[in-house]
C-alpha positions in Angstrom: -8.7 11.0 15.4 -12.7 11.5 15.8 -13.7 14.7 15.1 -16.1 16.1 18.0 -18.3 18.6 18.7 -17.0 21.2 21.4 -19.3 23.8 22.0 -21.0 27.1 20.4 -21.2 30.7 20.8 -23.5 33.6 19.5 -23.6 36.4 18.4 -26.5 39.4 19.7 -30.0 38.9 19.1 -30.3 42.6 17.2 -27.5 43.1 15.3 -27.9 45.3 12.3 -24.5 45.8 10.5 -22.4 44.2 12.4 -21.8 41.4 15.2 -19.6 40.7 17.8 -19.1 37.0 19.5 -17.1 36.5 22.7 -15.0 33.1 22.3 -15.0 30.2 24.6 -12.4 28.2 26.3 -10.4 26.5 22.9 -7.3 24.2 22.0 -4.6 24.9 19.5 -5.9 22.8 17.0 -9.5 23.0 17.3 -11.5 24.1 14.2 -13.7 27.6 14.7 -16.6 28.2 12.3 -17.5 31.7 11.9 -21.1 31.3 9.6 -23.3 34.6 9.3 -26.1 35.9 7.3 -27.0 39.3 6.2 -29.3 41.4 3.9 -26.7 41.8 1.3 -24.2 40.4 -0.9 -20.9 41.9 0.5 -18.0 39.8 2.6 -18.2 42.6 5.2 -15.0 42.8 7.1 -14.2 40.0 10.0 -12.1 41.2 12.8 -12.0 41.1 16.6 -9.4 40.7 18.9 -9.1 37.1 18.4 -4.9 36.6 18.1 -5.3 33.5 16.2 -5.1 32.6 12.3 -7.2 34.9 9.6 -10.5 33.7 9.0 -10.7 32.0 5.5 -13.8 32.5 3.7 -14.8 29.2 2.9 -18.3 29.5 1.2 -20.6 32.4 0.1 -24.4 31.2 -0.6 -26.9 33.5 -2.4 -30.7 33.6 -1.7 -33.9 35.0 -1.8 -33.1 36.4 -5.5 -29.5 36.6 -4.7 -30.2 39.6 -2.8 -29.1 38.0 0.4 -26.3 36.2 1.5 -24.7 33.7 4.1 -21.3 33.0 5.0 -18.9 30.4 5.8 -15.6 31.3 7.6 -13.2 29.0 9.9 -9.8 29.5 11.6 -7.5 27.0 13.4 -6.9 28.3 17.0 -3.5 28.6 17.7 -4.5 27.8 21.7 -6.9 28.9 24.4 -8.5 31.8 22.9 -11.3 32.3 25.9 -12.1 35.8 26.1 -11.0 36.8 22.6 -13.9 38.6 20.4 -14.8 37.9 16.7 -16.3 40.6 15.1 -18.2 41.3 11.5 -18.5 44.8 9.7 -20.1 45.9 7.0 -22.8 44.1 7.0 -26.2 45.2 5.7 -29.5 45.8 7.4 -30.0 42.5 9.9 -27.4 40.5 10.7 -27.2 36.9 12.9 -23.8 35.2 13.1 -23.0 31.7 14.9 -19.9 30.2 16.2 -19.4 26.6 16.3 -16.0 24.7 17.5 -14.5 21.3 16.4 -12.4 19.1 17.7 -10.4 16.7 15.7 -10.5 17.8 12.4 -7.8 18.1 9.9 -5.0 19.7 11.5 -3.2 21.4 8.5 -5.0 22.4 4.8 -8.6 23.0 4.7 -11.0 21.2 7.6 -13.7 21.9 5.9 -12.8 20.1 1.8 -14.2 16.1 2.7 -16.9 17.3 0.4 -17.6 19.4 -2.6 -19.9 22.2 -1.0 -23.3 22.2 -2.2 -25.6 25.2 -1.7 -29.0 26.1 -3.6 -31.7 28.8 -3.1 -34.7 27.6 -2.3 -38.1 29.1 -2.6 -40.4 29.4 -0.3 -42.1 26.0 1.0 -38.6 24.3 -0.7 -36.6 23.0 2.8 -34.3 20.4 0.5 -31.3 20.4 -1.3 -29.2 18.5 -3.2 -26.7 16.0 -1.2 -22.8 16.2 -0.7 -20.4 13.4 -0.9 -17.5 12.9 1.6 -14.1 11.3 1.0 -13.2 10.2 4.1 -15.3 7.9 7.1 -16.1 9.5 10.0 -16.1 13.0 8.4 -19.4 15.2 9.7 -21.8 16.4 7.9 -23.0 20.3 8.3 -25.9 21.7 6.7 -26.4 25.4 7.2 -30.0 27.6 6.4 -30.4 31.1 6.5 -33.4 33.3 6.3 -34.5 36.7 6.5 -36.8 37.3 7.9 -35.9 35.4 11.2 -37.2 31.9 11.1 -36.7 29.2 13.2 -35.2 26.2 11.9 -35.7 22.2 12.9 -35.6 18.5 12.4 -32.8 18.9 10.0 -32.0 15.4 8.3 -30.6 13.3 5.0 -30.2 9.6 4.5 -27.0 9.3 5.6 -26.1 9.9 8.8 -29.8 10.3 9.4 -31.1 12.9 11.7 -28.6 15.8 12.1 -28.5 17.9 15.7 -28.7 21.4 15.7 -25.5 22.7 16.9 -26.4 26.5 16.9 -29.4 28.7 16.0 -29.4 32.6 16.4 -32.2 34.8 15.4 -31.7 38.1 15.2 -34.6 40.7 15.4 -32.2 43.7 14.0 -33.6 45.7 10.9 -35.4 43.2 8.8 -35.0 40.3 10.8 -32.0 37.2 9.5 -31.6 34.0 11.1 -28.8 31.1 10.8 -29.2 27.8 12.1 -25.8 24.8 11.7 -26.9 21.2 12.3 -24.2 18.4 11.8 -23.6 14.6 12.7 -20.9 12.7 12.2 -20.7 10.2 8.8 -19.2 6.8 9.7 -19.0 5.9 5.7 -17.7 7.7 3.1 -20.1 8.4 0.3 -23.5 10.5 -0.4 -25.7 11.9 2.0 -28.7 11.4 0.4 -30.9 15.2 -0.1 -30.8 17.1 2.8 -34.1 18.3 4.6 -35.2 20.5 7.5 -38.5 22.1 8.4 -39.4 26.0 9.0 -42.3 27.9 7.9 -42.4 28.8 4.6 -40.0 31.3 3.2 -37.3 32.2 0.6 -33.9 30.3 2.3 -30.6 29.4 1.7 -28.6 26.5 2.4 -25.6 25.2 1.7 -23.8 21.5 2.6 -20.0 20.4 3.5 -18.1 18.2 5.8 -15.7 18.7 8.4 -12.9 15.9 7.7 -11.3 14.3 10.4 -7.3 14.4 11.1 -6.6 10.6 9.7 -5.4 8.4 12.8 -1.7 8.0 13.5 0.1 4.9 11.7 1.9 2.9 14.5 4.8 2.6 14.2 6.6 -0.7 13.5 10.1 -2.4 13.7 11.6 -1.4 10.0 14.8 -3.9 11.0 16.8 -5.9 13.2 20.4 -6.9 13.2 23.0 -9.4 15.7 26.8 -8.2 15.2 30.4 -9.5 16.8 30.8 -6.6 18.3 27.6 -6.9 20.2 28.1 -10.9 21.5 29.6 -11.5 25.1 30.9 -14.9 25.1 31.2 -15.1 29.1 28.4 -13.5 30.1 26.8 -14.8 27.5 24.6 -12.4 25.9 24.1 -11.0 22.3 22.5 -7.5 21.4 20.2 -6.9 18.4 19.9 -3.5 16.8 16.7 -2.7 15.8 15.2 0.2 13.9 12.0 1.4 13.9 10.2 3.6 11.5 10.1 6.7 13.9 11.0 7.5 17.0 9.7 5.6 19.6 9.9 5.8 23.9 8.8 4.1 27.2 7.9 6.4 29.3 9.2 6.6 31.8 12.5 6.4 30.4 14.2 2.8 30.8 17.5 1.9 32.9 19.9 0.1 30.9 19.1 -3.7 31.9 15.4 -3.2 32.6 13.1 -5.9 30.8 11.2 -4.2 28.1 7.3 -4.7 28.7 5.8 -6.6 25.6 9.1 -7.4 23.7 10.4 -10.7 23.2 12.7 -12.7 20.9 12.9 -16.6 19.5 15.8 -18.5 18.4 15.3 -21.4 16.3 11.7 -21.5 16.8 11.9 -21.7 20.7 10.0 -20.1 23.5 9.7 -16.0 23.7 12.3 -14.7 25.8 12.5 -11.6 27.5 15.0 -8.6 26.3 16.4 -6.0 28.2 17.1 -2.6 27.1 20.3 -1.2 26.5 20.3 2.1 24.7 18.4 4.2 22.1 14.8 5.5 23.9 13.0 7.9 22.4 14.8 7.8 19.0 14.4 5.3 16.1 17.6 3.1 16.8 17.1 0.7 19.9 19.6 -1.6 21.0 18.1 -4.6 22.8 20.1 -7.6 25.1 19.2 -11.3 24.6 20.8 -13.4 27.8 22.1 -15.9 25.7 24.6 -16.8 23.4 23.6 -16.4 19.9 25.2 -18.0 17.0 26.0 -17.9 13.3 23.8 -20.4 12.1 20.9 -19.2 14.5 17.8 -17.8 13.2 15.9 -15.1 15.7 12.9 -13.1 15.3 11.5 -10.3 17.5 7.8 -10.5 18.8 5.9 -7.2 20.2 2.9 -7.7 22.0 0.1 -4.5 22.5 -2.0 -6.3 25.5 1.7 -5.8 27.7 3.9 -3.4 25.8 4.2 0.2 26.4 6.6 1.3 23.3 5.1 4.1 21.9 5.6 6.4 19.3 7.6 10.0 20.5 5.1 12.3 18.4 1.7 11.2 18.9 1.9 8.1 21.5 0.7 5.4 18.7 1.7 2.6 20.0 4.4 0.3 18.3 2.2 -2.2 15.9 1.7 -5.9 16.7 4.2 -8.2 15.6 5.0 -11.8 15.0 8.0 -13.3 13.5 9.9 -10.0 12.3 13.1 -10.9 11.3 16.3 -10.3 12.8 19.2 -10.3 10.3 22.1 -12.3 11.6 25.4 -10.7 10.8 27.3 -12.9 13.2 30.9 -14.9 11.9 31.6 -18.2 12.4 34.5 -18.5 15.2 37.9 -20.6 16.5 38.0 -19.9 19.8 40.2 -21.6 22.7 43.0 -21.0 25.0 46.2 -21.1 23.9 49.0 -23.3 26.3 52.5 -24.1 25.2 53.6 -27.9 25.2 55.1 -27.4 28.9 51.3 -26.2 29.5 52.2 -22.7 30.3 49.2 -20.0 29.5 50.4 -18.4 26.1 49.3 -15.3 27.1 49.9 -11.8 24.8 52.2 -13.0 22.1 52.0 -13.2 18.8 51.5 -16.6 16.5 50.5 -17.6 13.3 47.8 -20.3 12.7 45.9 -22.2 10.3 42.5 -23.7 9.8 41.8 -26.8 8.3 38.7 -29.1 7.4 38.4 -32.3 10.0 36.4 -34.3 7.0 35.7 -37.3 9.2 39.7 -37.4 10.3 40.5 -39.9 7.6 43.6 -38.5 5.0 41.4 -40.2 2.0 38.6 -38.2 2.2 39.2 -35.4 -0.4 39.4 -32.4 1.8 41.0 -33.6 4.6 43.7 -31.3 6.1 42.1 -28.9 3.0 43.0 -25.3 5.1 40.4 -22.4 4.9 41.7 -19.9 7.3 45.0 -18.9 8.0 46.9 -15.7 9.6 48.4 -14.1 12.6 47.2 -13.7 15.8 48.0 -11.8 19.4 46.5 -14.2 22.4 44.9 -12.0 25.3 46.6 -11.4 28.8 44.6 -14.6 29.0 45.9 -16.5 26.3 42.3 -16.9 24.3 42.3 -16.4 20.8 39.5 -16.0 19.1 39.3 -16.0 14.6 36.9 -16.2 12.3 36.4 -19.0 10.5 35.6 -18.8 7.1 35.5 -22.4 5.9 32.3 -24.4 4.8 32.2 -26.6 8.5 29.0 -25.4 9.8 28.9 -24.2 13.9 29.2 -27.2 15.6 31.2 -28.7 13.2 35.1 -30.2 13.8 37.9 -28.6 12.1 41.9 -29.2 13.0 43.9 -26.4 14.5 46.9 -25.8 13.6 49.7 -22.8 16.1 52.9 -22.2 15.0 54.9 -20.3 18.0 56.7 -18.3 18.9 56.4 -15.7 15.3 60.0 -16.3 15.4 62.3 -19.4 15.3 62.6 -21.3 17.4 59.1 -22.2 17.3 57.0 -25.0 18.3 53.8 -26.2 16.0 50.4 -27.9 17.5 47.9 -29.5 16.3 44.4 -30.4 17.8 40.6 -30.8 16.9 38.3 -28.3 18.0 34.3 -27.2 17.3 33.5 -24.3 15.2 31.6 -21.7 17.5 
């Protein structure tokens, strides 16, 4: 995510030992910089009625022979803190304190730690100091100057990103006079900035250097894995459903009906034409289970395709959406079958009763092939109300493929035996 300026607020234009800023409109999340400057050394105490997280101190710079000091401080607003005050204590003599707000930024651990912070005093007709270098692109830049007595601040700059805006500038005509001015930009490229310059009149200053680093952007999310089981293939209908999984949860919003086509998702067998799948359970979690209006089989190789330009699968916690994919590979769990309709030799349906039967290789039909008649599969079976039965086949003839079939029935004597040829499915 970008981080972006928001807006500033200031403190009064003659505080003395103290300030108090009123608080804009904010967003839980949004980064609030408290910076101040002052005609001493102490921290002073920050307060207010401000409801969200303490203040951290994040940087204390020295100047004008360490006799004055500036302040960094920032808190992550918990939500819409319009109204809410900030207030500083303790201070000594003049006082000037800026607010500015973020948007963006890191949104847990320190917002403000892309760079090392860098801050010199500088004497008077010195407006440079020493660059910083950021971690992370797209982190901004902030340079921060403080004076006393109140002096106006401008064209503040470095190499890289170039010419910084001022953000927010307060001086304060309290006691002695103080001043703070923030100027930032944003960094597309990691690395140094260059020195930092600005312009004011001459004068005994402070400034200090750091960058605001951005919250990284959300990973899409992607398809970890796919699977086809027996349990999921209709042999009537036909269809077969794949379970994918992806690596978080993901949605369509608004929520799918089961047997609604899913925008952007498609499947190919053996190499074929994308195809259209409908969904069938699993939104908003990470275990989808998708229909294919086809009959898939063992020997079949599928893979899943997602397309951004027409999907609409995002992720459930921050909306990425589900990453562009070609070929992902479905793993095909499926069993070779024997499947046919039992009749008796008066041909009577054979329907709910229990027989034994054996599979056997075909090997071209002719007994001097080495394994003709050679049996791979063999058990007990109960036929449907319908009389289909329907085993696994376990042998080496490929789908397609002729094996013999061989029903003994009833499981009792008497019994009658058949043999046929049929296809493995």
């Amino acid at each position: 995510m970008a981080v972006t300026f928001i807006v500033n607020a200031l403190g009064g234009t003659a505080t003395t030992t103290s300030f108090s800023i009123t608080l804009p409109t904010t967003q839980a999340g949004d980064i609030i910089i408290l910076e101040f400057v002052h005609r001493g050394t102490a921290d002073g105490t920050v307060g207010g009625t401000y409801t969200g997280p303490a203040f951290v101190k994040k940087h204390s710079q020295l100047f004008a022979t360490s006799a004055f000091s500036g302040k960094t401080y920032y808190s992550r607003a918990s939500g819409n803190h319009s109204g809410q005050t900030v207030t500083g204590s303790g201070l000594t003599n003049s006082c000037a304190a800026i607010i500015t707000i973020y948007r963006g930024a890191l949104a847990a651990g320190d917002p403000l730690a892309d760079a090392t912070v860098v801050g010199e005093e500088n004497a008077s007709g010195d407006e440079t100091q020493a660059q910083i270098t950021t971690a992370t692109n797209g982190s901004w830049v902030v340079l921060v100057v403080v004076n006393s007595p109140d002096l106006a601040v401008s064209t503040q700059a470095c190499t890289s990103p170039g010419t910084l805006t001022e953000r927010a500038e307060l001086l304060s005509t309290g006691g002695t006079d103080s001043s703070i001015a923030h100027a930032s930009a944003e960094k597309a490229s990691a690395g140094g900035t260059g020195a930092l310059t600005w312009a004011q009149t001459n004068a005994a200053s402070g400034s200090w250097a750091y960058a605001i680093k951005p919250e990284p952007v959300a990973a899409n999310p992607t398809i970890s894995s796919a699977s086809m089981a027996d349990a999921d293939r209709d042999w009537d209908a036909p269809f077969q459903d794949i379970a994918i999984t992806f690596s978080e949860a993901v949605d369509i919003t608004p929520a799918p009906a089961v047997g609604d086509t899913i925008a952007g998702l498609t499947a190919q067998v053996n190499g074929g034409a994308n195809a259209a799948l409908t969904y069938r359970s699993g939104n908003a979690t990470a275990s989808w289970k998708v229909r294919r209006a086809e009959l898939i089989q063992q020997n079949d190789t599928v893979v899943l395709d997602y397309s951004q330009a027409s999907g609409i699968i995002l992720a459930v916690d921050d909306n990425a959406e589900l990453s562009e994919t070609v070929d992902a590979a479905v793993t095909n769990n499926l069993t070779k079958r024997a499947r046919f309709t039992l009749r008796d030799s008066l041909d009577a349906l054979v329907a709910s009763e229990t027989v034994k039967y054996g599979l056997f290789q075909y090997d071209s039909g002719l007994p001097a092939n080495a394994n003709w008649m050679t049996r791979d599969t063999k058990g007990t079976v109960t036929t449907t109300a319908a009389g289909l039965v329907d085993v696994q086949y376990t042998g080496a003839v490929a789908v397609g493929g002729t094996i013999y079939v061989a029903v003994i029935r009833p499981n009792t004597t008497p019994t009658e035996s058949m043999v046929w040829t049929d296809t493995v499915q």
